[in-house]
C-alpha positions in Angstrom: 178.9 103.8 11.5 175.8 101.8 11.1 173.1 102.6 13.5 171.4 99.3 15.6 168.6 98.7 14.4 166.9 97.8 18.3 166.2 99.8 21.6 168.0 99.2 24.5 165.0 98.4 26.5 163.6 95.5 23.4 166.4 92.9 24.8 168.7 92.1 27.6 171.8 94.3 27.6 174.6 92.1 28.3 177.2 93.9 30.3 180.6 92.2 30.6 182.2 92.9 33.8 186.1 93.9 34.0 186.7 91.5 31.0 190.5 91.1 30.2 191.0 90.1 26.9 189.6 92.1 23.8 189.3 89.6 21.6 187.3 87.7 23.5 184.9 91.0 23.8 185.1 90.6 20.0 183.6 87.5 19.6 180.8 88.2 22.3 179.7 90.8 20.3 179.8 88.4 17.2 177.9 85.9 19.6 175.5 88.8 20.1 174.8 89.7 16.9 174.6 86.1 15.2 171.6 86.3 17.9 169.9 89.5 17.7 171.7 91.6 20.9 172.8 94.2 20.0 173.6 96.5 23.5 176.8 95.5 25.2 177.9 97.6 28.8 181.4 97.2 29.7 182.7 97.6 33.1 186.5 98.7 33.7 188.1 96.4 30.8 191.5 95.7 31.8 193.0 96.9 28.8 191.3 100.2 27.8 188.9 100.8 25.4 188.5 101.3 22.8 190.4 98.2 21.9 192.1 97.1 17.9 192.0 93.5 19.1 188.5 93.6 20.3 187.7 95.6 16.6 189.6 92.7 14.4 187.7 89.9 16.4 184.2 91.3 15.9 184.2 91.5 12.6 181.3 92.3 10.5 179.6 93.0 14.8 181.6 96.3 14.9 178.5 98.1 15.3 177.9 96.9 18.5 181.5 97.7 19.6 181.0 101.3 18.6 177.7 101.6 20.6 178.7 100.1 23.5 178.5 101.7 27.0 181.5 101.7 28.8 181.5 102.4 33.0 184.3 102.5 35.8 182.5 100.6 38.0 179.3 98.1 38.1 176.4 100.4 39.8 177.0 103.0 37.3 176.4 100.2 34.6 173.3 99.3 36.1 171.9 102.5 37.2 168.9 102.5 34.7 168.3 98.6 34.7 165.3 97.2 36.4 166.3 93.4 37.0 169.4 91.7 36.5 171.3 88.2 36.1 174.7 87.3 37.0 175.9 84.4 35.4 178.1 81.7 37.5 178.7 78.2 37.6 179.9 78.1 41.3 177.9 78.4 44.6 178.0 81.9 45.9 176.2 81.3 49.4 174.2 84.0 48.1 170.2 83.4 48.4 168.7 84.5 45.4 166.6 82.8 42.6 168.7 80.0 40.2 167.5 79.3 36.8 168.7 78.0 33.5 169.4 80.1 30.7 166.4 78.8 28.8 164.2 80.1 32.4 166.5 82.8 32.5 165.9 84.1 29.0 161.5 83.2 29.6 161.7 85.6 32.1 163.2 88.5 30.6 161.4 88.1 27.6 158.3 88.6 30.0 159.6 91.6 31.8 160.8 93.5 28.9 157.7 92.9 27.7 156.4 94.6 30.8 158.4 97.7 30.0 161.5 96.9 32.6 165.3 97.3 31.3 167.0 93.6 31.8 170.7 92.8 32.3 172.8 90.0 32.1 176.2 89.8 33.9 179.1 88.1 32.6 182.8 88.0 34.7 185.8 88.4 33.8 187.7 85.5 32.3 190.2 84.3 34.6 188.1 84.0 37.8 184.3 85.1 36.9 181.8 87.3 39.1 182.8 88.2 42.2 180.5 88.0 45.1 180.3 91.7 45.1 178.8 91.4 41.7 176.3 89.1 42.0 175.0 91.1 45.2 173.9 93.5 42.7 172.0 91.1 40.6 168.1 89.8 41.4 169.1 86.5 40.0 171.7 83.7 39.0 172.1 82.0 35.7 173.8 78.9 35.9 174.7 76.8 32.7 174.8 73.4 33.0 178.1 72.1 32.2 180.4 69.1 33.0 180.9 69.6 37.0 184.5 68.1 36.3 185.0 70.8 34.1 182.8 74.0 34.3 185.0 76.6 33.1 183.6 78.2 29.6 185.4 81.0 27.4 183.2 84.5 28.0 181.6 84.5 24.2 180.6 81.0 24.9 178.7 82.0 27.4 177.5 85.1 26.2 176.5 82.7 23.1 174.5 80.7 25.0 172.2 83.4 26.5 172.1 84.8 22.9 170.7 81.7 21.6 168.4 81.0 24.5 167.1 84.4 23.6 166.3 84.4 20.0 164.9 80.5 20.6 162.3 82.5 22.9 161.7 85.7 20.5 161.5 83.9 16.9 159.4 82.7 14.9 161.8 79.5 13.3 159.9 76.5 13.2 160.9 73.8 15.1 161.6 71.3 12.3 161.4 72.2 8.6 161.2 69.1 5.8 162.8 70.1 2.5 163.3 73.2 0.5 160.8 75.4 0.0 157.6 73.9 -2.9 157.8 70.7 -1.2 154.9 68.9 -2.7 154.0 66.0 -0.1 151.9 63.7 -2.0 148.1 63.2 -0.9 147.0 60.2 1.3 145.7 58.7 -2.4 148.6 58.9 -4.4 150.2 56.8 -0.9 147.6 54.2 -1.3 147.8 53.8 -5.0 151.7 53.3 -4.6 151.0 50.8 -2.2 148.7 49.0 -4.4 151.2 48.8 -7.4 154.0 47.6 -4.7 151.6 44.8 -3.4 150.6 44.0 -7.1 154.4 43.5 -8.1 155.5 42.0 -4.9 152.4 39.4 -5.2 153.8 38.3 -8.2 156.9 38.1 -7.4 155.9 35.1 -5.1 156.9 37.9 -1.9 153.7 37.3 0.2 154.9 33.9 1.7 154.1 32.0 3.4 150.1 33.1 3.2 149.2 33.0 6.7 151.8 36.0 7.4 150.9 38.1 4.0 147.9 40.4 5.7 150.4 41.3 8.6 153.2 41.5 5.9 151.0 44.1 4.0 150.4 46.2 7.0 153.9 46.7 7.4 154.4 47.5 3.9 151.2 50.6 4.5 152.9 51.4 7.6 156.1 52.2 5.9 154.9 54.3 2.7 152.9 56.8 4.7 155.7 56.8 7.8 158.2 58.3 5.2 156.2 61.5 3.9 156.6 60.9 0.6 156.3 63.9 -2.1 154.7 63.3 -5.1 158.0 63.4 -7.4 158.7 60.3 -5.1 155.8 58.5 -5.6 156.1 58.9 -8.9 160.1 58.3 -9.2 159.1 54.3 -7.2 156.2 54.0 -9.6 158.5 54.0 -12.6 161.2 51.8 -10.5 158.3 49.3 -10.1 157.1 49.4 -14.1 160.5 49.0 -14.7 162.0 46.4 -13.2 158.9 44.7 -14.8 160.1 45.5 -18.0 163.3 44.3 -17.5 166.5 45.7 -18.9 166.1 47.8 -22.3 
């Protein structure tokens, strides 16, 4: 058995609450894995545990089966934790704090960093929380979904709290061009492609009528540097320009 490689106290635990179903515990602890979470409570699954069905749907996340806590009832879950998040779509009556998951997840990325032990609730899947549940919690995560329709499938949600994790905790940039050894080409090799072009297209007869060819030629500047051009494509239109010069061979 493959020991986790993180603290319980480094990110939220999720504790799943009276789920019903193992396979869908499987697949949250896929969710949780594919994300970093590794520390899953469960509270009085219907169905015993451990669970085969819960084991085939985790797949290669078995690890965090085999480590997870398992409690008869919610307080004993959440003995050790310092702040907590129930999860639920529907109004509760309850006042306490409401956030999204990507506030949620800011948060307890801040207070784990202060040393406190966070927990997210999740219900079980015919009916979610119960209002005794989400008494226990300090906050409420609600997802925004399709009011028509707000029902979601336990490792979806789980899922979704993963991911708003990781996005918080990473280091991914936000947009990557290419592969790695991209070689954008330099702000000269840009303007010396947009001379050839302007050479070829002038004598081509393309700059016409002459009164619009200045504003013609900006648009043309405006479009080489507004693609980020590497230098294998500057050089790849250079020989497309020489070419059809040339004509065919």
């Amino acid at each position: 058995m493959r020991p986790l490689t993180s603290e319980a106290g480094s990110a939220p635990i999720m504790v799943l609450v009276r789920p019903q179903m193992g396979e869908n515990i499987g697949a949250a602890a896929r969710a949780m894995l594919n994300f970093g979470l590794e520390h899953m409570r469960l509270v009085g699954p219907r169905d015993g545990w451990p669970n085969p069905a819960a084991v085939a749907m985790a797949s290669g996340a078995g690890p965090v089966l085999d480590h997870a806590g398992v409690f008869a009832d919610l307080p004993g879950a959440l003995a050790d934790c310092d702040y907590v998040y129930a999860t639920t779509a529907r109004a509760r009556g309850l006042v306490k704090p409401v956030l999204t998951p990507e506030a949620a997840m800011d948060e307890a990325r801040a207070l784990i960093g202060a040393g406190k032990r966070v927990a997210v609730l999740f219900g079980p899947e015919r009916a979610g929380l119960e209002n005794e549940d989400v008494a226990r919690a300090n906050a409420i995560v609600t997802i925004p979904v399709n009011p028509a329709f707000y029902s979601l499938n336990l490792a979806q949600g789980v899922l979704l709290l993963a991911y708003e994790w990781i996005r918080r905790t990473g280091d991914t940039p936000l947009r990557q061009d290419g592969l790695a050894g991209t070689d954008f080409a330099s702000a000269e090799e840009v303007e010396k492609l947009g001379d050839h072009l302007e050479d070829r297209l002038d004598a081509a007869g393309f700059f016409f009528p002459t009164q619009k060819a200045p504003g013609m030629k900006l648009n043309l500047r405006n479009m080489l540097t507004r693609w980020g051009l590497t230098r294998a494509e500057v050089q790849t239109l250079h020989g497309i320009l020489r070419q059809l010069v040339r004509g065919p061979r």
